[in-house]
C-alpha positions in Angstrom: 9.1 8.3 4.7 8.2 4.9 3.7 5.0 4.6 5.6 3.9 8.2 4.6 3.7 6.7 0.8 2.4 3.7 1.5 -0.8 6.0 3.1 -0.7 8.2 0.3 -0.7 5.3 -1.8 -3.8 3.7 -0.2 -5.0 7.3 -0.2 -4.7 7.4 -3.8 -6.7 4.2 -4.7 -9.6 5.2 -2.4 -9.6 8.1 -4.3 -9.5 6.2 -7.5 -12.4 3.8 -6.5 -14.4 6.8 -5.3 -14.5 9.0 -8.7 -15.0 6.1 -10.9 -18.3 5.3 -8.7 -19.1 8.6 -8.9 -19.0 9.3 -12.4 -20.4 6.0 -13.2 -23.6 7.4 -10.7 -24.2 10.3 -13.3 -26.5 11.0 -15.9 -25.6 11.4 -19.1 -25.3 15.3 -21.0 -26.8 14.6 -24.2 -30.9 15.5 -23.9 -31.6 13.7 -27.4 -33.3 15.9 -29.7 -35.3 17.5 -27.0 -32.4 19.6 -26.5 -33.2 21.0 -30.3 -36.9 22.6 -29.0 -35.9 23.7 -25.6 -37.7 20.9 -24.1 -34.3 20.6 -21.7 -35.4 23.3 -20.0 -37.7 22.4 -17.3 -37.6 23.1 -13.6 -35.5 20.4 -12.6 -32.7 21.7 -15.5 -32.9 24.8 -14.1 -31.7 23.7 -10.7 -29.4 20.9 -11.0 -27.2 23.0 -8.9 -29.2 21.7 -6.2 -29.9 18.6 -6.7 -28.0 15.3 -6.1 -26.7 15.6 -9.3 -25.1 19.5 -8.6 -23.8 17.5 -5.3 -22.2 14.6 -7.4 -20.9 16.9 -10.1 -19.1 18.6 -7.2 -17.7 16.1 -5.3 -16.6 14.9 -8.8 -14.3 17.8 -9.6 -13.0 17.7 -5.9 -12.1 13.5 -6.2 -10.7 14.8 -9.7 -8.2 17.3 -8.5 -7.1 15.0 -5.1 -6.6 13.0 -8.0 -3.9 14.7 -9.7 -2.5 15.9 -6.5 -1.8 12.3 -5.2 -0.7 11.6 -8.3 1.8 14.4 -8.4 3.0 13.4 -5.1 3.4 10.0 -5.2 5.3 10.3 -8.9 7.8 13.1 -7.1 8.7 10.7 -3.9 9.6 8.2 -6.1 12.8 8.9 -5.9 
């Protein structure tokens, strides 16, 4: 039981080391006051999906909940 934390526990900072990279690799939200015209809305808004920053925004919200998962799991073994 002892070695199954411990690789859940190295899990967990791989995990931890991951999403902040990856959220440190996006853009910021806020589009200034060209939001305010509609200037925001250009082809490459459109499709972000897409992109590399659709693909970072998802692997964001995956790293996010293995997250809380690992962190669940290793607060409930603790004992």
């Amino acid at each position: 039981m002892e070695i199954l934390r411990i690789i859940l526990t190295v899990v967990f900072i791989i995990v931890c080391i991951a999403l902040s990279v990856l959220v440190l690799m996006q853009e910021g939200k806020a589009q200034g006051l060209g939001a305010i015209s509609g200037a925001a809305e250009t082809y490459w808004g459109k499709n972000k999906g897409r992109s590399m920053e659709g693909a970072l925004v998802k692997i964001t919200k995956i790293l996010a909940v293995a997250f809380i998962v690992l962190a669940a799991i290793l607060n409930i073994s603790r004992f």
